[in-house]
N, C-alpha and C positions, 0 to 999 in steps of 0.2 A: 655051884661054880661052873664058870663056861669050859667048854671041851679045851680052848687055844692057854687054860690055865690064868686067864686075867679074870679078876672079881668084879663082881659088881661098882664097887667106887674106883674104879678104873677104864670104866666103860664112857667117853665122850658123851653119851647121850642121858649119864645118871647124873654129869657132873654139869650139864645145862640144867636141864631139871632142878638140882640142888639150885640154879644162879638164880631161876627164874621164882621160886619160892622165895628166897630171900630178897628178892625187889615185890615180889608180892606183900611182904610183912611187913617193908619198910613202906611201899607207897597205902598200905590201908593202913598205916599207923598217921596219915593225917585225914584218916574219914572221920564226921563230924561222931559222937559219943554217941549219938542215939542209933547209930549202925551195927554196934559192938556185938549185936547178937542179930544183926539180921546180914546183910552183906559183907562186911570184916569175917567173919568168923564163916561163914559158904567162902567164900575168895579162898581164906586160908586153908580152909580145910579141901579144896579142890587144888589148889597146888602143892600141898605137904603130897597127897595123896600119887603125886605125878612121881615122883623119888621114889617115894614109899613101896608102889605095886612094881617100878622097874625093880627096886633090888629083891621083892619075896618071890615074884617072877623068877629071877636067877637063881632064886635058891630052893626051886622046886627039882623035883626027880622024875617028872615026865614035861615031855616038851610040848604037849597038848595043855597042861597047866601054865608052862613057863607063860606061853602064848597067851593063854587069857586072861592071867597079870600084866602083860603088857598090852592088851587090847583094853584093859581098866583104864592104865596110863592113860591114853589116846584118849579114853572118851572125858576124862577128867581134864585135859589140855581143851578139849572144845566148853566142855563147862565151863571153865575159865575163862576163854573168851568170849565165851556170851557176857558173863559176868561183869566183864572190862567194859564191853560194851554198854551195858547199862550203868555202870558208873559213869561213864562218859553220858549218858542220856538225861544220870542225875547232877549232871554238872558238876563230879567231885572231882573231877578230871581235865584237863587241860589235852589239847590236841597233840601237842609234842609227847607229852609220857605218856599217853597214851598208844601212837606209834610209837613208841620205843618197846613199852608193853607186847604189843603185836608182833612185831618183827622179833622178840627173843620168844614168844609161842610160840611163831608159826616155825623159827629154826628147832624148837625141842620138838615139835609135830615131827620136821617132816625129817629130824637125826630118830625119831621114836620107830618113824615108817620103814626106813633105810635097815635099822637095826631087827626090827620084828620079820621083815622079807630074808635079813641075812642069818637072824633065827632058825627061822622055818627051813634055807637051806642046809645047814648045816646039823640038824635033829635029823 
């Protein structure tokens, strides 16, 4: 739990996270069947992971750990849009959700960076 007494699913930046994984599951639920085990399932499993390492982060007991569950975070949000990225290369993607894609990363990136800096001052 944080010092200021808020948890984890309280935190703006766990509750993007959660948005951004559930537009993740909905838009690879129309990749074509033969992806099911190769990029569906990397996509999902690098945005579950984005939620997932911010809340075990918080609920660690040193802030040298909390930190490097949330530096998992971060590197799991860039995996994802590499990811994006190449589904847009493999044409399963349209140019609008795709921005739309990016632009809700790039706001869980930089609420993930804002929060990891406000971390580190507060440990």
């Amino acid at each position: 739990m944080l010092n200021s007494g808020k948890r984890y699913n309280d935190l703006n930046v766990w509750l993007e996270a959660r948005r951004l994984s559930k537009d993740i599951y909905s838009v690879t639920a129309e990749f074509p069947k033969e992806e099911q085990f190769g990029l569906i399932n990397q996509m999902r499993r690098s945005a579950i992971s984005i939620p997932s390492n911010i809340a075990e982060g918080c609920g660690r007991n040193y802030p040298k750990d909390s930190i490097q569950f949330f530096y998992i975070a971060r590197g799991s949000i860039y995996e994802l849009e590499t990811q994006l990225y190449l589904r847009f290369d493999l044409e399963y993607i349209e140019d609008v959700k795709l921005n739309q894609l990016l632009i809700l990363t790039e706001t869980t990136r930089k609420l993930l960076s804002g929060f990891i800096k406000y971390y580190q001052q507060i440990k």
